[in-house]
N, C-alpha and C positions, 0 to 999 in steps of 0.2 A: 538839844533834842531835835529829831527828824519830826515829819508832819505826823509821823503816827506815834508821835511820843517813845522812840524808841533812841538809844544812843547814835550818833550821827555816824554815817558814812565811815570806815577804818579802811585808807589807803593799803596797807600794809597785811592785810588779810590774805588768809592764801589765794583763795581766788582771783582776788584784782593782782594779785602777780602772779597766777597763771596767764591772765587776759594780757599782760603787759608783756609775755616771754621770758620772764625771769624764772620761773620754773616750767619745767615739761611736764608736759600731759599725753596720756593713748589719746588723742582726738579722735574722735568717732564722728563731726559733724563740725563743722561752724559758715556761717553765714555772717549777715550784718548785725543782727540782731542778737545771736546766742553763740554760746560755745555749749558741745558737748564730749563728755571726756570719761573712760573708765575710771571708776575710783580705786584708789589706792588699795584699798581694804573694804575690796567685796565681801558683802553680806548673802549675797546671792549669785546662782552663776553668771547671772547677766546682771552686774550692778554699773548703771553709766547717771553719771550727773551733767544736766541740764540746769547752764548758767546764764542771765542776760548779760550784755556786756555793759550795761550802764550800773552806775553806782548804786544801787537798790538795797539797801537792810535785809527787807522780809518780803515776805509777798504782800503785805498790808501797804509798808513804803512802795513796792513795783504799781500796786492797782491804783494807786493814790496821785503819782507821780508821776509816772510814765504815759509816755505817749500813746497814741491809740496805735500808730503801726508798732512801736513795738513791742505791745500788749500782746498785740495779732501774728508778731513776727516771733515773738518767743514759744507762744502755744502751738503756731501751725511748726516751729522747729521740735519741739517734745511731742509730739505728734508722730514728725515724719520721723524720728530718731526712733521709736520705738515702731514705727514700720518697718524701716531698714535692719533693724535689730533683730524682725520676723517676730517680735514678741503680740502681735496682735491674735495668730492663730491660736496658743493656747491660753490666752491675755498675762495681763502683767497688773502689775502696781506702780503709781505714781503717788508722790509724797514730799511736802515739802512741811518743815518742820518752821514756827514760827516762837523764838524767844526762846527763854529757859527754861519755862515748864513744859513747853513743845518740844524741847530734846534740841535747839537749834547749836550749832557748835561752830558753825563758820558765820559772821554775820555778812554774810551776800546770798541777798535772795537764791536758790535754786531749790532744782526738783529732782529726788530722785528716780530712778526707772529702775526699778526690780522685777525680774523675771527668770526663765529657766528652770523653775524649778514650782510644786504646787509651795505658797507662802504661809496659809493659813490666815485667823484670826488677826484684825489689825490692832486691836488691843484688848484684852482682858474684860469676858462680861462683868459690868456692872452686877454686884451683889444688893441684894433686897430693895 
């Protein structure tokens, strides 16, 4: 188990073989710090994910583990990714899913940027 009690680190996830170049991505941005990439199967019109390039689970392992520049180097990159995206004027959504009841499906920390379109509701009012 990682420090946050989650399953250790999975080399072989797609992520860490995007960051390795054994698969291709639309790249929209990378730095030292981040990759960012259209996803496969937009949800939205403007759906792009924001990934660290360090070994990270969730974002509970990234806040826990990671260093403070690249705490600073991944935020101020999903940041300026969704500037460059122009999703700031009519805003967007940011979302990173943690675990399995979180809907997490890749286990490498990221975030997604949803925009383009109005989104709605992030989940379902709580009843009574």
């Amino acid at each position: 188990m990682s420090v946050t009690g989650l399953p250790p680190y999975d080399d072989a996830n797609i992520f860490a073989r995007i960051l390795r170049g054994e698969i291709p991505c639309k790249k929209v941005h990378e730095d030292e710090h981040a990759l960012a990439f259209h996803d496969i199967n937009p949800q939205t019109p403007v759906h792009v994910l924001v990934i660290p390039k360090g070994r990270y689970v969730s974002i509970a392992d990234f806040g826990a583990t990671a260093s403070e520049a690249e705490i600073a180097g991944f935020w101020r990159a999903v940041s300026k990714v969704a500037k460059e995206l122009g999703l700031e004027a009519a805003g967007y959504r940011a979302l990173t899913n943690m675990g399995s009841d979180g809907g997490q499906e890749v286990p490498h920390f990221h975030v997604h940027l949803f925009g383009g379109r109005r989104i709605g509701r992030m989940v379902p009012k709580a009843e009574g």
